[in-house]
DSSP file (Angstrom, degrees, kcal/mol; ACC not computed):
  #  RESIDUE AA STRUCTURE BP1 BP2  ACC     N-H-->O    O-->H-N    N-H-->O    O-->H-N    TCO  KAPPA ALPHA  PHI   PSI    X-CA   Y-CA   Z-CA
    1    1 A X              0   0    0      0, 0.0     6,-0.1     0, 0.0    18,-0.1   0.000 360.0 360.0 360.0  22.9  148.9  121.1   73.3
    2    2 A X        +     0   0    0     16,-0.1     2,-0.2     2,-0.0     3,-0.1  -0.328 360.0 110.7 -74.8 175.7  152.8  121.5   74.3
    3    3 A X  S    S-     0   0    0      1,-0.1     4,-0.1    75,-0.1    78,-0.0  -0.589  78.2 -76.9 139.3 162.3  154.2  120.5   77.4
    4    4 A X  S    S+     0   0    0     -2,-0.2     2,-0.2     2,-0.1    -1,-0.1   0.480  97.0  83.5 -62.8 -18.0  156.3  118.2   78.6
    5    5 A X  S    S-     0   0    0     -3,-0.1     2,-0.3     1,-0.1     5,-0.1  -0.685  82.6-111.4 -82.0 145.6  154.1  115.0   78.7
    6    6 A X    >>  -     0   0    0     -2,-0.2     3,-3.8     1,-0.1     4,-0.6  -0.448  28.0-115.6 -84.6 138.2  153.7  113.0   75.6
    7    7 A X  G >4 S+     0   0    0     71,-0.4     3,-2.8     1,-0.3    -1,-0.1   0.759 110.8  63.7 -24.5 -52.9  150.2  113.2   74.1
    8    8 A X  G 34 S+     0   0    0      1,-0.3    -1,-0.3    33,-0.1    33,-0.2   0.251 101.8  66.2 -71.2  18.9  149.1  109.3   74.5
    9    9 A X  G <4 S+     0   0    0     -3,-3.8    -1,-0.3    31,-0.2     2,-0.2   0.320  78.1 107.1 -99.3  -2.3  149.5  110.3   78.4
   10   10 A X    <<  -     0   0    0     -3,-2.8    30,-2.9    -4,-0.6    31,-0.2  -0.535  63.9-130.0 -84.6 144.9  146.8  112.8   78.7
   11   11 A X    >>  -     0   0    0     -2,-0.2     4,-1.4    28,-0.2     3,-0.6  -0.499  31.2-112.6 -85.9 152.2  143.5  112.4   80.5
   12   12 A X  H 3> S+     0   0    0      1,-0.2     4,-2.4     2,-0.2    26,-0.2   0.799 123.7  55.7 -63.7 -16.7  140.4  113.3   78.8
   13   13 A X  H 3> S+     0   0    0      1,-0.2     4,-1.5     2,-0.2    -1,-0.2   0.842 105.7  47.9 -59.3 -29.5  140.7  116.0   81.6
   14   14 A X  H <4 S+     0   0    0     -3,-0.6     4,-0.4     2,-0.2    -2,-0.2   0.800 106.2  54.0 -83.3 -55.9  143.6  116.9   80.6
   15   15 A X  H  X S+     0   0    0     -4,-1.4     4,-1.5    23,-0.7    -2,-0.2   0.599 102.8  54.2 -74.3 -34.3  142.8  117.2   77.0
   16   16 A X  H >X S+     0   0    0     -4,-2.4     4,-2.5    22,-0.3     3,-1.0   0.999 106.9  58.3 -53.6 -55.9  139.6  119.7   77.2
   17   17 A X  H 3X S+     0   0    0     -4,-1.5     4,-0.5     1,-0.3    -2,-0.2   0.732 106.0  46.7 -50.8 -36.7  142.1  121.9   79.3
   18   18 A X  H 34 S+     0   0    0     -4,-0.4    -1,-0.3     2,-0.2    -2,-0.1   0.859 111.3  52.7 -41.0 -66.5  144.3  121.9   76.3
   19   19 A X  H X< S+     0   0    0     -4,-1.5     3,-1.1    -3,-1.0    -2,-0.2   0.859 102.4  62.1 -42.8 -55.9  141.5  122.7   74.1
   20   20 A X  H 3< S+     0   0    0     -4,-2.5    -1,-0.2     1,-0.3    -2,-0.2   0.678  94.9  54.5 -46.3 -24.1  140.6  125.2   76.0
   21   21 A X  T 3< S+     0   0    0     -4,-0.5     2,-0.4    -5,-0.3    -1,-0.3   0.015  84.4 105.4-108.7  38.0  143.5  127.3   75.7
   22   22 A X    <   -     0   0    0     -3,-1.1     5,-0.3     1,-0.0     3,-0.1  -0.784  59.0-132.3 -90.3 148.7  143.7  127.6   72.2
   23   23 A X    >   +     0   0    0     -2,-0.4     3,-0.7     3,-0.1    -1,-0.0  -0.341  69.9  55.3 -72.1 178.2  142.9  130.2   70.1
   24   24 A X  T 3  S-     0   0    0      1,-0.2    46,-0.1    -2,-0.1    -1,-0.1   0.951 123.8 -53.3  56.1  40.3  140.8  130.5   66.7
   25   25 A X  T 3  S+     0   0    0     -3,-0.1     3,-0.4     1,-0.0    -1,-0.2   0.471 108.2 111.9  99.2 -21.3  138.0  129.2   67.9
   26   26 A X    X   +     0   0    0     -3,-0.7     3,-0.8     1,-0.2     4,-0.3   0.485  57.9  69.9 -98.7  -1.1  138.8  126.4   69.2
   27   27 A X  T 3  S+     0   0    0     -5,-0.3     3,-0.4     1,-0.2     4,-0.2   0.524  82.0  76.8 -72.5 -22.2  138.3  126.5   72.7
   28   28 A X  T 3  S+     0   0    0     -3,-0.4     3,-0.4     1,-0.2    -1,-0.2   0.722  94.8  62.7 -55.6 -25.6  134.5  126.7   72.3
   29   29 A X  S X> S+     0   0    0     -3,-0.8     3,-2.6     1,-0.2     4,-0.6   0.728  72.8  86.9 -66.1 -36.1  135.2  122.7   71.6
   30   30 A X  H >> S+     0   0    0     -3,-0.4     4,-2.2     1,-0.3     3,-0.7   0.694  86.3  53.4 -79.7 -33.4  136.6  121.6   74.9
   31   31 A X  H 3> S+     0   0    0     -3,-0.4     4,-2.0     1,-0.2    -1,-0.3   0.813 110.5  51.9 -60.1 -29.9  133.1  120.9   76.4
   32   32 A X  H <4 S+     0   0    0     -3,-2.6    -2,-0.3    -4,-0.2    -1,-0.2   0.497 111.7  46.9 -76.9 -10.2  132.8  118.7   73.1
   33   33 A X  H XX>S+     0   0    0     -3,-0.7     5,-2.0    -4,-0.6     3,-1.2   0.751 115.2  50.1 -98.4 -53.3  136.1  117.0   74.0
   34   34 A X  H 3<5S+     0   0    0     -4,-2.2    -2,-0.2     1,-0.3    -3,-0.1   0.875 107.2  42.5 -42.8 -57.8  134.9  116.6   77.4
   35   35 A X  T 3<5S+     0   0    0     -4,-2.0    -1,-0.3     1,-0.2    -3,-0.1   0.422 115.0  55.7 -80.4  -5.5  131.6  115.0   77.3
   36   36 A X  T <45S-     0   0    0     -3,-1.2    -1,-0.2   -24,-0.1    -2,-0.2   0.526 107.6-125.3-117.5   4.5  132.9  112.8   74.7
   37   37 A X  T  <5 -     0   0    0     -4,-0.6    -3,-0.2     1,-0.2   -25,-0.1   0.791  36.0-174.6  68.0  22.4  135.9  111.5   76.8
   38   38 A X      < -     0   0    0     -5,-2.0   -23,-0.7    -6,-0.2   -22,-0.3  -0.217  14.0-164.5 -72.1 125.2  138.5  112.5   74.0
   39   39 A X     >  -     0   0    0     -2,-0.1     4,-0.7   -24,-0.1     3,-0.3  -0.311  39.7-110.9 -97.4-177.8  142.0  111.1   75.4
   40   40 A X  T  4 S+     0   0    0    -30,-2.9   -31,-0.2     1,-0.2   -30,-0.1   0.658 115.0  60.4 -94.1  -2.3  145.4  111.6   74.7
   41   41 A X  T  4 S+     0   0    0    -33,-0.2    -1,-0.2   -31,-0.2     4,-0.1   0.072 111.4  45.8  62.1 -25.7  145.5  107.7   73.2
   42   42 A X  T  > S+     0   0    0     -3,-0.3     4,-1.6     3,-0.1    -2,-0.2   0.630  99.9  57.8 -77.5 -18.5  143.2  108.7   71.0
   43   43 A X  H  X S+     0   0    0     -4,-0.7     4,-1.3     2,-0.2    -2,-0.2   0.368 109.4  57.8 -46.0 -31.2  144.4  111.9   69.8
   44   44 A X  H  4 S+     0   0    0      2,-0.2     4,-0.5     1,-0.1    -3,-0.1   0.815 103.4  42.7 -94.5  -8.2  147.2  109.8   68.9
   45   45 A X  H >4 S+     0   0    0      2,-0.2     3,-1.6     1,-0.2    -2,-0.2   0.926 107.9  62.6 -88.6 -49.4  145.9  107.5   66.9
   46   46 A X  H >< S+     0   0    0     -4,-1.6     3,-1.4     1,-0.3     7,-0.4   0.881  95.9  70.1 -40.1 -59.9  143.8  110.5   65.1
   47   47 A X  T 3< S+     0   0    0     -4,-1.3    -1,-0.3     1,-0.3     3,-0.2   0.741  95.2  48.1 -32.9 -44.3  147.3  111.8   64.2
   48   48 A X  T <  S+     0   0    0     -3,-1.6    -1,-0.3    -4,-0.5    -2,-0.2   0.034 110.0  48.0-110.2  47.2  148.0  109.3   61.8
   49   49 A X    <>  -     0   0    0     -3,-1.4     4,-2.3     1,-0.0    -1,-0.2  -0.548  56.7-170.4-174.7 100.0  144.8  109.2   59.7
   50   50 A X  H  > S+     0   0    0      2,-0.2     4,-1.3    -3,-0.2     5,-0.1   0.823  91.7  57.1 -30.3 -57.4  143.6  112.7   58.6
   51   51 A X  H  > S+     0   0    0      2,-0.3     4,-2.2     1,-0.2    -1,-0.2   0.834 106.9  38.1 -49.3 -73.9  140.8  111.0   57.6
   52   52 A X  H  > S+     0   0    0      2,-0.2     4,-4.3     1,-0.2    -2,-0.2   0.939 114.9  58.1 -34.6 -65.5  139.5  109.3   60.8
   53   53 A X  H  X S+     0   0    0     -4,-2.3     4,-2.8    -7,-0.4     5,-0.4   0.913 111.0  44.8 -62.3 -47.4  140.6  112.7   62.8
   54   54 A X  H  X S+     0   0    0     -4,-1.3     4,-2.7     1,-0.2     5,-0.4   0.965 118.2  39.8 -64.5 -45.2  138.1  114.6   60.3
   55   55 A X  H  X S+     0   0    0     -4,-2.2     4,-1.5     2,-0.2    -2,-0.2   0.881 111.2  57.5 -63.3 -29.7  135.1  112.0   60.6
   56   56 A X  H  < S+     0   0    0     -4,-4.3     4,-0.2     1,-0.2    -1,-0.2   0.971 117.3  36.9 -76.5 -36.2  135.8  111.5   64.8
   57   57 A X  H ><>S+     0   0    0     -4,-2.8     5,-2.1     1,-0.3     3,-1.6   0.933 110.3  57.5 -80.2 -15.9  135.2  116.0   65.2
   58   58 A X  H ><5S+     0   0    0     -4,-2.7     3,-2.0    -5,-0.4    -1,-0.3   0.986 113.3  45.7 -63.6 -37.9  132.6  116.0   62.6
   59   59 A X  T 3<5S+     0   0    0     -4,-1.5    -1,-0.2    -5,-0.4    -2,-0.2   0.513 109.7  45.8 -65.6  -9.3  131.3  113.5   65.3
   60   60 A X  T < 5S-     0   0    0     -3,-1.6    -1,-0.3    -4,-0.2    -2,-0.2  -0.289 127.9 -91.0-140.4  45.9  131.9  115.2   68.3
   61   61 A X  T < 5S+     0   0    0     -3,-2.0     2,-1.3     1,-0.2     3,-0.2   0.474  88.8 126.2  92.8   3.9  130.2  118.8   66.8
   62   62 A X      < +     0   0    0     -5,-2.1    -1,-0.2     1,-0.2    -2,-0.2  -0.791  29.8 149.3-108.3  93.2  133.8  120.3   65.4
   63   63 A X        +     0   0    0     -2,-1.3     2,-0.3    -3,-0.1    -1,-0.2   0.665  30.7 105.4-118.2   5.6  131.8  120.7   61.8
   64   64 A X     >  -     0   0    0     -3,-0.2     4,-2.3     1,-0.2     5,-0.2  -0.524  68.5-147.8 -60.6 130.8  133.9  123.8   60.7
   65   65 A X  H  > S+     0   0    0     -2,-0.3     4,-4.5     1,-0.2    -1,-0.2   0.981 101.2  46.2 -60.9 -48.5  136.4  122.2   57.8
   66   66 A X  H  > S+     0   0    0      1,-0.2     4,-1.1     2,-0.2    -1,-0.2   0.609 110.6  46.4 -71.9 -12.9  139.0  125.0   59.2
   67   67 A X  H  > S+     0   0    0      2,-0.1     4,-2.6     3,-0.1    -1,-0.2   0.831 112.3  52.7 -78.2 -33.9  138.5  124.4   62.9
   68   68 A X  H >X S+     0   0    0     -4,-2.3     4,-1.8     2,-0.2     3,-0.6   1.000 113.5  50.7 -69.0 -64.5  138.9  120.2   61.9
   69   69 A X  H 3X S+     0   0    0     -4,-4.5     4,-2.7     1,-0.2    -1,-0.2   0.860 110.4  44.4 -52.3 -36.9  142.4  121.4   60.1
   70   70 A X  H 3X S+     0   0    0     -4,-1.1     4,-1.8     1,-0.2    -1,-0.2   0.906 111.8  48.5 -76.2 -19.9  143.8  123.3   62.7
   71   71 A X  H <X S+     0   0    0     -4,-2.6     4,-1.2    -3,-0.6    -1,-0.2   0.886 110.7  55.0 -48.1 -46.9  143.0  120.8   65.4
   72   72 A X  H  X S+     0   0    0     -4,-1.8     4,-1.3     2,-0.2     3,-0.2   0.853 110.1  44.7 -54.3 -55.4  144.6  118.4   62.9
   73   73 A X  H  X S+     0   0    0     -4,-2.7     4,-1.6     1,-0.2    -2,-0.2   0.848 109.9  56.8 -71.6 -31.1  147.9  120.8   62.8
   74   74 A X  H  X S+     0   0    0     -4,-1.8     4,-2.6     1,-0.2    -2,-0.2   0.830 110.7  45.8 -25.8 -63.0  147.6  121.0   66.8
   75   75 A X  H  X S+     0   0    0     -4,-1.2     4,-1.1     2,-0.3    -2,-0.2   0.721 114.4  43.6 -49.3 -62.7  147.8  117.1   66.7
   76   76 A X  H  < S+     0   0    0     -4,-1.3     4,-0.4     2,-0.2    -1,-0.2   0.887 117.5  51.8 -66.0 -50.0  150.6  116.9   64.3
   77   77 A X  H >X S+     0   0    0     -4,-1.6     3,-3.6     1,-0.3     4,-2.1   0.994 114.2  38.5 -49.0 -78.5  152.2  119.7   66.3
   78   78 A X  H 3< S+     0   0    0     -4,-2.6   -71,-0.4     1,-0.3    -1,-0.3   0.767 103.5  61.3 -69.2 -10.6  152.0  118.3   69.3
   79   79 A X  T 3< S+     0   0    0     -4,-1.1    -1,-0.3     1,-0.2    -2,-0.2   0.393 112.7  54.2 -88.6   2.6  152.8  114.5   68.5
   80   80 A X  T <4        0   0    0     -3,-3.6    -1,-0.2    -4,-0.4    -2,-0.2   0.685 360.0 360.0-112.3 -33.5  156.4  116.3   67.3
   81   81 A X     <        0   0    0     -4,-2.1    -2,-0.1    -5,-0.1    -3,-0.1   0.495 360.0 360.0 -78.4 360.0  157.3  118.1   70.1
């Protein structure tokens, strides 16, 4: 999810495209990102509860435990850059 804009500024458009270009799997998600309206404003607030961030993808179809951690590190990742 790098680039120059700060996360809480992405459109939920914005953020499937994102998804999409990942690797390991996770790019099968971005239709799940999509349809569910996942923003960058929520993505940021998922960053700072692990917890929340597992329960919202179990909730929007992300039910691998290893897909939910790297998304998680994505997150982390990107809320640093």
């Amino acid at each position: 999810m790098g680039g120059a804009a700060s996360i809480e500024t992405l459109d939920a458009a914005a953020v499937a495209r994102c998804i999409a270009g990942m690797d390991g799997g996770l790019a099968k998600h971005e239709e799940n990102f999509r349809q569910n309206g996942i923003d960058g404003a929520l993505l940021k607030y998922l960053v700072n509860d692990d917890d929340e961030a597992i329960d919202t993808l179990t909730e929007i179809g992300v039910t691998s435990k290893l897909q939910q951690r790297r998304l998680i590190i994505k997150l982390h990742e990107a809320q640093s850059s």
